[in-house]
C-alpha positions in Angstrom: 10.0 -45.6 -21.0 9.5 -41.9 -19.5 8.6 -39.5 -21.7 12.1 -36.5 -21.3 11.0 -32.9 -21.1 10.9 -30.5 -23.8 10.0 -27.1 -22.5 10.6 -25.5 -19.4 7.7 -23.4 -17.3 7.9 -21.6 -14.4 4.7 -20.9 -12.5 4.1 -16.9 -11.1 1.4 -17.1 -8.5 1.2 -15.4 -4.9 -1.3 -18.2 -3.7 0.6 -21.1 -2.7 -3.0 -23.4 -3.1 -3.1 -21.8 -6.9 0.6 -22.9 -7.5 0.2 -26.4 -6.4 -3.1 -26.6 -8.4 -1.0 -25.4 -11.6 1.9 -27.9 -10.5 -0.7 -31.0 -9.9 -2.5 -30.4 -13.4 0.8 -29.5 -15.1 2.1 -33.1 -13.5 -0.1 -34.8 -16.2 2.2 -33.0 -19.2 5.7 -34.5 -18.7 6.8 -32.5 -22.1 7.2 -29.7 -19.6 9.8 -29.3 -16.9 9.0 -26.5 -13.7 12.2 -24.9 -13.2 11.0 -22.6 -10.5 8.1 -20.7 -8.6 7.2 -17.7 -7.8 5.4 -15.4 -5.4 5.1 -12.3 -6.8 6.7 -10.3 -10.0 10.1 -9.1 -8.4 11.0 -12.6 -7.8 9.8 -13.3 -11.6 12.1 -11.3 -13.4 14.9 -12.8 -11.5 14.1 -16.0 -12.5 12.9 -15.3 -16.1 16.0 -13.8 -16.6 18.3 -16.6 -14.9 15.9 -19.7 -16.0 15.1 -18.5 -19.7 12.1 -21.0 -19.5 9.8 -21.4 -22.2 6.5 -21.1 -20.9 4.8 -19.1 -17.9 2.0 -19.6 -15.9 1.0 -16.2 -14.6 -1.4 -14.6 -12.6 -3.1 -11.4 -13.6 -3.8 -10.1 -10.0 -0.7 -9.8 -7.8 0.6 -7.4 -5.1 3.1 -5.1 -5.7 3.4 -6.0 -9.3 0.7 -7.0 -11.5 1.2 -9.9 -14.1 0.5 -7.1 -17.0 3.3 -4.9 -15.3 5.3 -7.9 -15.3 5.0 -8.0 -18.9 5.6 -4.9 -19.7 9.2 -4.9 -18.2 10.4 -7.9 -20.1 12.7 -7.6 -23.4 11.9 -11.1 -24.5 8.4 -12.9 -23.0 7.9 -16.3 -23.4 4.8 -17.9 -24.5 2.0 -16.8 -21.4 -0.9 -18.5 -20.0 -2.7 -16.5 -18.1 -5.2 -17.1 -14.7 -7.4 -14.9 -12.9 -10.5 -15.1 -10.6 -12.0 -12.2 -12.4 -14.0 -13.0 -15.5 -14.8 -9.5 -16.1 -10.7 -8.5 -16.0 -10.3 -7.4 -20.2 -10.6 -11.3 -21.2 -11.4 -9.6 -24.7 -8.0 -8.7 -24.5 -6.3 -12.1 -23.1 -8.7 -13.6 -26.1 -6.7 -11.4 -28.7 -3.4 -11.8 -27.5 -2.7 -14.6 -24.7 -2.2 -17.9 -26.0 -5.0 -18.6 -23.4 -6.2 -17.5 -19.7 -7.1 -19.8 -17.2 -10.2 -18.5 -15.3 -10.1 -19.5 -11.5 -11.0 -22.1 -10.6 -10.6 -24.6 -13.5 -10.4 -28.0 -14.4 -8.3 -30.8 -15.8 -9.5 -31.1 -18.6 -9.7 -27.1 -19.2 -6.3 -27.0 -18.7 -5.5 -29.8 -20.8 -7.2 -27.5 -23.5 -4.9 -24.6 -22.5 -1.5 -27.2 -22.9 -3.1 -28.3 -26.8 -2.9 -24.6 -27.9 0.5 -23.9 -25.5 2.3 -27.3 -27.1 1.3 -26.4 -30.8 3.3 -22.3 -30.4 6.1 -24.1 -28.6 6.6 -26.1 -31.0 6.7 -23.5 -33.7 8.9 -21.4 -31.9 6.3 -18.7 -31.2 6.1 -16.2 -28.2 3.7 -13.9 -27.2 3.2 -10.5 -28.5 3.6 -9.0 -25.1 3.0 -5.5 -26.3 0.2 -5.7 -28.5 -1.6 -7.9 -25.2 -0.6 -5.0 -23.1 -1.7 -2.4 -25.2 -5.4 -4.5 -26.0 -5.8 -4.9 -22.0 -5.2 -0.8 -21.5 -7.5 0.1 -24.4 -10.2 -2.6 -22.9 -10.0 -1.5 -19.3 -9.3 2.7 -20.3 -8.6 2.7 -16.4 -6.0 5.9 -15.2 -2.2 4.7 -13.8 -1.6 5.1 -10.0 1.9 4.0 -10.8 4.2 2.8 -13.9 6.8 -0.1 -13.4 10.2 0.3 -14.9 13.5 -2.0 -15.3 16.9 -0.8 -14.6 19.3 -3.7 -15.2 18.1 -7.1 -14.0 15.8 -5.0 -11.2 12.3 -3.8 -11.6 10.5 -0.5 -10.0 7.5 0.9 -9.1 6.7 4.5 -10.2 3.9 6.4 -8.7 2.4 9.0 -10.9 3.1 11.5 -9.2 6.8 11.5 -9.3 6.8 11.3 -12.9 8.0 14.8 -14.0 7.7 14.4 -17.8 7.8 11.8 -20.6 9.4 12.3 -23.9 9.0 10.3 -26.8 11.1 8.7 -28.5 10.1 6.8 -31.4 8.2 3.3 -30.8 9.4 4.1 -26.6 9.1 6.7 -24.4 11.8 7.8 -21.8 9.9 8.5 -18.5 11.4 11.1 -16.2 11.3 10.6 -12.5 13.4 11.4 -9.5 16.4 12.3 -11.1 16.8 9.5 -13.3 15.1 7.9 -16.3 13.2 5.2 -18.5 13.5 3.7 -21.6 10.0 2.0 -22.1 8.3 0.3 -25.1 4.9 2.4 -24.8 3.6 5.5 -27.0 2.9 8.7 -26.0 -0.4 8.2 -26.6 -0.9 5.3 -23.8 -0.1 7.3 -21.2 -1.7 10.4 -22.8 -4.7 8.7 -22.4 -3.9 7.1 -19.6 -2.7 9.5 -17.1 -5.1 11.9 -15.3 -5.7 14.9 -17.6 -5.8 17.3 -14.9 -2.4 16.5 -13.8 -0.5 15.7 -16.9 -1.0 17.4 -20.5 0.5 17.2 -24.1 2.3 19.9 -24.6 4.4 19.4 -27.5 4.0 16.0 -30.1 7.3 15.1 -28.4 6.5 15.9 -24.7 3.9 15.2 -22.3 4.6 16.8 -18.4 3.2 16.7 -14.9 2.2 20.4 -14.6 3.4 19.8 -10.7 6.9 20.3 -11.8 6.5 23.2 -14.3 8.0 26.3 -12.7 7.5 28.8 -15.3 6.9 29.6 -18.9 9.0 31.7 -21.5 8.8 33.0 -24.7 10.9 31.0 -27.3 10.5 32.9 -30.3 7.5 34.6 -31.9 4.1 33.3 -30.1 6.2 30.2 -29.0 7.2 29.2 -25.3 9.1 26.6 -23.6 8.2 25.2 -20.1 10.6 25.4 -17.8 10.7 22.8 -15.3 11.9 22.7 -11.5 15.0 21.1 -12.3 16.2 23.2 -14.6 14.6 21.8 -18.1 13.6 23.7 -21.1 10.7 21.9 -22.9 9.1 23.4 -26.3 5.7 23.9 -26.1 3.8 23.9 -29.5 0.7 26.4 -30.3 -1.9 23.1 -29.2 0.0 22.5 -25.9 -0.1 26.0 -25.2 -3.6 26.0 -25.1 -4.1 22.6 -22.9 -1.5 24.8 -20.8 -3.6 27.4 -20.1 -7.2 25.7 -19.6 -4.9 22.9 -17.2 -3.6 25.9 -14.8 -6.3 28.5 -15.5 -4.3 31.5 -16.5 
């Protein structure tokens, strides 16, 4: 009698050889059903989002979208196994947080290994902690964004730095302003305090952090306060701290 499927997975690779392999190997599992494929992170979300499946196969280096920035974009992750050719790419962090990561190539029998530790959280209903895997691959690599990838309904986009014009907190999230619109996103301040180029962006309040590009001006506020007046029009407050930053950033 055939075994019936349990789970579902879909597979988020941009090499076609690397799917297949994942597809072959999985082949040997019949517990799990592919429900789709995928080239690349835009076409992941979609599906994720219209195939609910339980599992993911997902690979760490992709264009456009990385499968961390993939991640970060999703409300409810399922459980991830990750795969990469790079064995120096934060596995600390995959070790912490991924339910395992498949390091390019591999075996068989090393991803029968992954599957063991995959069936036994399926079965209890776990997913992966997305964030806290996110946030342990930032703090590993401590590498500066070029750009930060959003979600606006079912559609993702790619920020570059340098359109961001400020971000305000807002408690466990931030909302990133950009282009005349903005983003909810479940990040501190202190990621992207520490993660955006210093020279460019600074702290100015506990609630604000701004891309000194778009500040037009400063005025008083009250007695040794100011607020920073941005190009389009915004008043932000500026504590005595930020102030400071303020002046060593633009040298006045």
């Amino acid at each position: 009698m055939t075994q019936q499927s349990n789970f579902t997975a879909l597979i988020i690779d941009d090499e076609p050889p690397a799917r297949a392999v994942v597809r072959s190997f999985l082949s040997h599992h019949p517990s799990i059903e592919i429900v789709g494929e995928c080239s690349n992170g835009f076409e992941a979300i979609k599906a994720i989002q219209e195939q609910n499946p339980d599992l993911i196969f997902l690979d760490v280096q992709m264009p456009k979208v990385s499968g961390l920035e993939l991640l970060e974009v999703l409300d409810d992750a399922p459980v991830v196994v990750f795969s990469t050719a790079y064995d120096q790419y934060a596995l600390k962090a995959f070790e912490m947080s991924a339910v395992d990561y498949l390091l390019k190539p591999y075996s068989q029998s090393r991803f029968n290994q992954a599957m063991e530790k995959v069936m036994e959280q399926l079965r209890k209903g776990e997913k992966t902690d997305t964030k806290k895997l996110v946030e342990a691959h930032s703090d590993e690599t401590l590498s500066l964004l070029e750009r930060v990838v959003v979600k606006t309904g079912n559609k993702m986009h790619v920020i570059p730095v340098g359109k961001i014009r400020y971000i305000e907190a807002s408690e466990d999230y931030v909302m990133i302003y950009a282009d005349h619109s903005r983003h909810l996103k479940a990040q501190t301040m202190k990621f992207y305090e520490t993660h955006l180029n210093p020279a460019q962006f600074v702290r100015i309040h506990r609630s604000y952090l701004v891309n000194v590009t778009f500040v037009e001006r400063l005025e008083p506020y009250d007695k040794d306060t100011y607020v920073a007046i941005m190009n389009e029009g915004q008043r932000l407050k500026i504590s005595r701290t930020g102030y400071r930053k303020l002046k060593e950033t633009l040298n006045f």
